[in-house]
N, C-alpha and C positions, 0 to 999 in steps of 0.2 A: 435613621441610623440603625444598626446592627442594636437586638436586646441588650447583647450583653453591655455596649456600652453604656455608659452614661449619658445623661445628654446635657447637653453645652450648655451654660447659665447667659441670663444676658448679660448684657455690658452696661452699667452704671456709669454712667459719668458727670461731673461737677458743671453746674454752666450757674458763672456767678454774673455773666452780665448776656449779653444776645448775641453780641459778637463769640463767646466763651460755646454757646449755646451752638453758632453755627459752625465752628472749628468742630468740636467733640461730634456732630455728625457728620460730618463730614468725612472724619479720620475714622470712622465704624459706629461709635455707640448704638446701643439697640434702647438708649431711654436715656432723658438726662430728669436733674431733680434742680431746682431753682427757689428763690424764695419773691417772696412781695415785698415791698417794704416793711412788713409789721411781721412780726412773731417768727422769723425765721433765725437760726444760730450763728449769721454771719452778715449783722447789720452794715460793716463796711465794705462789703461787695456794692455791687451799682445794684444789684437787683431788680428788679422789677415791677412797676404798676401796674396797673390793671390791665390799660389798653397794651402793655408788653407784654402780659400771661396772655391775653389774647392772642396776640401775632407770634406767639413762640409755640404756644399748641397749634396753632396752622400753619405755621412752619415745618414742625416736628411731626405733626400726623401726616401733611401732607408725605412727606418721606418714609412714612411708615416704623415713624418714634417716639415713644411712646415720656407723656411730662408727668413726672410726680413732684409737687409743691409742699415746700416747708414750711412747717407749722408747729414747730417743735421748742419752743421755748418753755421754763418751766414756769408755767404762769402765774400771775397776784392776780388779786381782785381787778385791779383796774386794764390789765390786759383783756378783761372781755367784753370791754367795749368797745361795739365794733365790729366784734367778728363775729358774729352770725352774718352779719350782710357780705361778711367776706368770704366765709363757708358758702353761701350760697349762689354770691358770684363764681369761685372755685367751679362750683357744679354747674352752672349755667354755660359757663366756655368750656369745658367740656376736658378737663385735666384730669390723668387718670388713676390718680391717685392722691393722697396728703399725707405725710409724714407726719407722725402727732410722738409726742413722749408723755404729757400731762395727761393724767386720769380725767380730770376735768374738761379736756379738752375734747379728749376722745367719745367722752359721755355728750356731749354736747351735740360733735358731728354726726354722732351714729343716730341718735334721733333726729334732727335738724335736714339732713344732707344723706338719707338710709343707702341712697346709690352709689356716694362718692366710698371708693375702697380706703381702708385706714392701714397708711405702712407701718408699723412698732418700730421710734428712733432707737440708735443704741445708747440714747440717754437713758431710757429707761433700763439700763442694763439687765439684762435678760443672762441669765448663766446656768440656768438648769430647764429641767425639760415640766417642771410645777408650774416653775412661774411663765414660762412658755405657755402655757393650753389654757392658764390665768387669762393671757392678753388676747389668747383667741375665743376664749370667753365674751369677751369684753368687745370684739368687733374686728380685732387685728387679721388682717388674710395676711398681710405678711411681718416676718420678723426680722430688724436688724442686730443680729444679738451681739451682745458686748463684744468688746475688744480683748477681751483680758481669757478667751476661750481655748483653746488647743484644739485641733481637729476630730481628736475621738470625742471632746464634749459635745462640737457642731455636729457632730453625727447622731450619736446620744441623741440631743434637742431631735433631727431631724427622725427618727424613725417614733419618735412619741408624738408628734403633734402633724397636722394637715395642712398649717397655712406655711407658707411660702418662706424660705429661707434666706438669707441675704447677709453676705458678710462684707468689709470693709477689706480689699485684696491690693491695697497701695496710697500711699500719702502720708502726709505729717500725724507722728501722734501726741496725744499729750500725756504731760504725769500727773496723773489723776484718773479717776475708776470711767473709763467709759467716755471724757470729756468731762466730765462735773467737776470743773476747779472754779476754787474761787480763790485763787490766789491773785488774777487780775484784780478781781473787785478788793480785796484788800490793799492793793497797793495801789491801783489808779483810779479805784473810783467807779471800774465798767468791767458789768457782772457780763461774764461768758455767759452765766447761762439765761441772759435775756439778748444774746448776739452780740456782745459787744466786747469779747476779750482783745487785752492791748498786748497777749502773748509773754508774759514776763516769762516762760519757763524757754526763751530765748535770750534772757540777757546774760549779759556778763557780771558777774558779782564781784565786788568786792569788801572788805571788810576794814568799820571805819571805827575807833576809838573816839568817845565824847570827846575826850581835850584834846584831841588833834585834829581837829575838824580840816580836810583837805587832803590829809594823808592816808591814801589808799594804802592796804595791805590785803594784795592778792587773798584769796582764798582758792585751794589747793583740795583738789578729792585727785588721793593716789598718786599725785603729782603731774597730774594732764593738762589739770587746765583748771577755768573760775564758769565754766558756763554747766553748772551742775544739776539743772533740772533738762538739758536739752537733750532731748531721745536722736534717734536715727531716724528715719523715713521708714514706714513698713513698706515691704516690696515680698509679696507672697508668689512672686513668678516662678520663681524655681521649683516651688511646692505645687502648683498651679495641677498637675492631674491629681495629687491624694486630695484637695480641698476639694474639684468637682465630683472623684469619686466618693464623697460622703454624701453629696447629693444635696449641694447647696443650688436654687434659684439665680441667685443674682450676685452679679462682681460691681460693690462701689468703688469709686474713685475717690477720694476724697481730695478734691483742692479749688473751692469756687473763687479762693482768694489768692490764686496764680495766676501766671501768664496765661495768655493764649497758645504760646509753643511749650510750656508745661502740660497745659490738658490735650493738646495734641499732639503733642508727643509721645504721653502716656497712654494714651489711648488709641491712640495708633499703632504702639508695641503691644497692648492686651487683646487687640484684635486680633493679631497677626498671631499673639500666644492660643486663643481659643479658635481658629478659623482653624491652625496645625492641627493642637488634640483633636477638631472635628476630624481629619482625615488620619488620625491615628488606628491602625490594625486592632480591630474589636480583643482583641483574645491578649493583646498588654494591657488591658484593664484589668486582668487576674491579678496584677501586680504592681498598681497607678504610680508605688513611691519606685518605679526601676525605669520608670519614660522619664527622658533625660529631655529638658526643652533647651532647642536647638542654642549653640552660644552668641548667634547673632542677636537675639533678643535679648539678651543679658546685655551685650555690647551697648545697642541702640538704647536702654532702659537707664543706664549711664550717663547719657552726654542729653537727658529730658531735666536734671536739676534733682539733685537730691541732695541730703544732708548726710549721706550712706544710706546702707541698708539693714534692715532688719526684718527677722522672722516674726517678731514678738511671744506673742506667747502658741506659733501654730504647735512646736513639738518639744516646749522645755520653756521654765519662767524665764525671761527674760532678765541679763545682768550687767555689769560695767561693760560691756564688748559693746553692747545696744544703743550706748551713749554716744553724743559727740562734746566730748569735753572741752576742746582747742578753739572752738567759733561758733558763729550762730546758726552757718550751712557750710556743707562742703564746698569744695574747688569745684568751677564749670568750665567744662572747657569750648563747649559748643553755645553759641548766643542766636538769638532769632534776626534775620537781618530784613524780611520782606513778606507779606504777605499777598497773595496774588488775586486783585478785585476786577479783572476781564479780561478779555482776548481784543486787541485791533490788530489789521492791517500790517501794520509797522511793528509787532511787539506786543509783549504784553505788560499789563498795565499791574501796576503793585504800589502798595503802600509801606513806604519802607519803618522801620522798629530798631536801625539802629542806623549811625553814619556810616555809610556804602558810599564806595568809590568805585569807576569804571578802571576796566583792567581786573579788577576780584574773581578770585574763585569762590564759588556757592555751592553748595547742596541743595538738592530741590528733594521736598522731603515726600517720597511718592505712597500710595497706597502699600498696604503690607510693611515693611522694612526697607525696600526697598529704596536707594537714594545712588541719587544721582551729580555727578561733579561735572557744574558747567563753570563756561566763563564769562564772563562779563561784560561784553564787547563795545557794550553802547548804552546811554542812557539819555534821557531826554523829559524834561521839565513838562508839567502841565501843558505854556506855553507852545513846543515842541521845540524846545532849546534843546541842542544836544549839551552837556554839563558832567563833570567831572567827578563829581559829590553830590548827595544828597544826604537830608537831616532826617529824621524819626519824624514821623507826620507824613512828609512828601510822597506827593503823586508822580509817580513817574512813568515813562515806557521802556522798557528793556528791550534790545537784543543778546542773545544768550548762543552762545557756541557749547555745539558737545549735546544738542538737544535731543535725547533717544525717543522719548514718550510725551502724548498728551500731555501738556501742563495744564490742570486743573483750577478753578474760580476755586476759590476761600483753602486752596493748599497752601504751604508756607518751606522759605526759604530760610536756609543756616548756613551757619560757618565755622569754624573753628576761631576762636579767640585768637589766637594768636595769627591769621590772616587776616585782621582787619585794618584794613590799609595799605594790603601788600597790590602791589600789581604784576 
């Protein structure tokens, strides 16, 4: 690229199970992060054993993508049993990185494991450029720094310290500094911050008088609604040239506990946002906040599942507008209906993710933004029964009208909710 610009960060993306893992490269990522079963922040993902850390770094490298594995729980005594043999399998299969937040953890790998690199979670909330050069002290190349930063701070952090930047640029957030809530573990029993949150800053509340045990009475902020801890989705695309011209590394993704057409979807539009800026005119980076990203990416960023969106805190603290007070997630309007696992003869071959009927229109969801409206002409059972319907699970073969492009192994098909069933 041209000096002046900036240069392009990679693409972080969520793989909470292998399937999650081959979507997100598929659709671009330049690196996914995954956990093991043990010590990771998101113990009901499917995650991964050993022999899956395995075949997901031969996976991913063979592609030229790159695994860093979470390890980021904040530890007790009896979390460390165990995991030196796990640090140093980590380094043995050959993962190119680990995600730590605990001091103890981190002191442990850096002696134990000197070659495996140590990512800084943004559990450790990182919010000045002190405690920045702190953790790179301490062994961190790179930093996830809090959520709670505005862009001139990331920058700030970025021009004081050498190791590697990485900010959180889309997904669910919570209310609490960084993720450290324990308001799950207060109410159900399962501490978030050993992976295990059961998400209460999604419920709906309401408010109950002892002696009227049964009788709800709504609770009201502002008169919107009762789900008073539930934020919006951050969605940093808009901002997307001022955060790369601060001179951040890395764009996470945050969602290993979504769909499959959630991480590919999002990650398919973030590609399609950074592949743009890459062919953006060097000399509008004199002025990153006046590159307007094109409004098809806004459009597509839409119909991947969100709860709305927010800035958070990139250019002002965030306030009542950031909230979703009326429900637990937004309206969807577009549903995943098929994901495509080979090519024959007759069709191609897919597994469908919701009931599809022949006669449908679909969208084939293609590389970049692009997408494509075909129809549905035929389908055909495992067996090679042609068949009218199919369930979520089923194998089938498709013929498809309206076919412009390559259809692609592990690409995936949509629809709009309200064509489901139309013929």
């Amino acid at each position: 690229m041209n000096s002046s610009a900036p240069r392009i960060p990679e693409l972080l993306a969520p793989a909470g199970s292998f399937e999650k893992l081959i979507t997100a490269i598929h659709y671009g990522a330049d690196a996914v992060y995954l956990s093991g079963k043990k010590y990771g922040l998101r113990a009901k993902a499917a995650n991964f054993d050993e022999q899956d850390i395995v075949r997901a770094v031969d996976y991913a490298h063979r592609r030229g993508v790159k695994v860093y594995v979470t390890v980021n729980i904040i530890a007790h005594h009896d979390d460390f049993e165990g995991l030196e043999a796990y640090l140093i399998k980590l380094d043995e299969v050959g993962v190119d990185a680990i995600i730590v937040s605990d001091a103890g953890i981190l002191q442990l790998a850096r002696g134990l494991v000197p070659s495996l690199p140590i990512h800084l979670s943004t559990q450790a909330n990182v919010t000045n450029s002190r405690s920045a050069a702190f953790w790179v002290e301490q062994g961190a190349v790179r930093l996830n720094l809090a959520r709670e930063l505005s862009f001139a701070e990331v920058g700030l952090i970025r021009q004081k310290v050498s190791a590697e930047i990485e900010v959180f640029a889309h997904g669910a957030l919570c209310i609490s500094y960084s993720g450290r809530c324990m308001l799950s573990s207060y109410m159900t029993g399962r501490d978030a911050n050993q992976g295990k949150c059961a998400h209460p800053c999604r419920y709906s509340y309401a408010l109950v008088e002892e002696k009227r045990p049964g009788e709800y009475f709504p609770v009201y902020e502002d008169e919107r609604g009762t789900y008073i801890f539930n934020s919006k989705d951050l969605c940093l695309l808009k901002s997307l040239p001022e955060l790369i011209a601060v001179g951040v590394d890395s764009l996470k993704i945050e969602g290993r506990m979504k769909s499959i057409f959630y991480v590919g979807g999002v990650v398919r539009v973030y590609r399609a946002a950074l592949d743009y800026l890459r062919e953006v005119d060097p000399k509008l980076w004199q002025t990153p906040d006046k590159i307007e990203m094109p409004p098809a990416l806004l459009e597509e960023i839409e119909k991947t599942g969100t709860r709305g969106m927010s800035l958070n805190f990139a250019h002002q603290q965030p306030g009542p507008d950031d909230m979703l007070y009326h429900s637990s997630r937004g309206d969807q309007a577009y549903e995943p209906v098929a994901v495509v696992k080979g090519m024959t003869p007759e069709g191609i071959e897919v597994e469908l993710r919701n009931v599809c009927y022949s006669g449908e229109r679909v969208e084939y969801m293609a590389g970049g933004i692009e997408v494509d409206c075909l129809e549905l002409t035929a389908m055909h059972d495992a067996e090679g029964n042609r068949v009218e319907r199919g369930n979520p699970g089923d194998r089938q073969c498709w013929q498809l009208k309206g076919v412009r492009r390559e259809i692609l192994v592990n690409a995936m098909f949509r629809r709009k909710k309200s064509a489901a069933g139309s013929s």
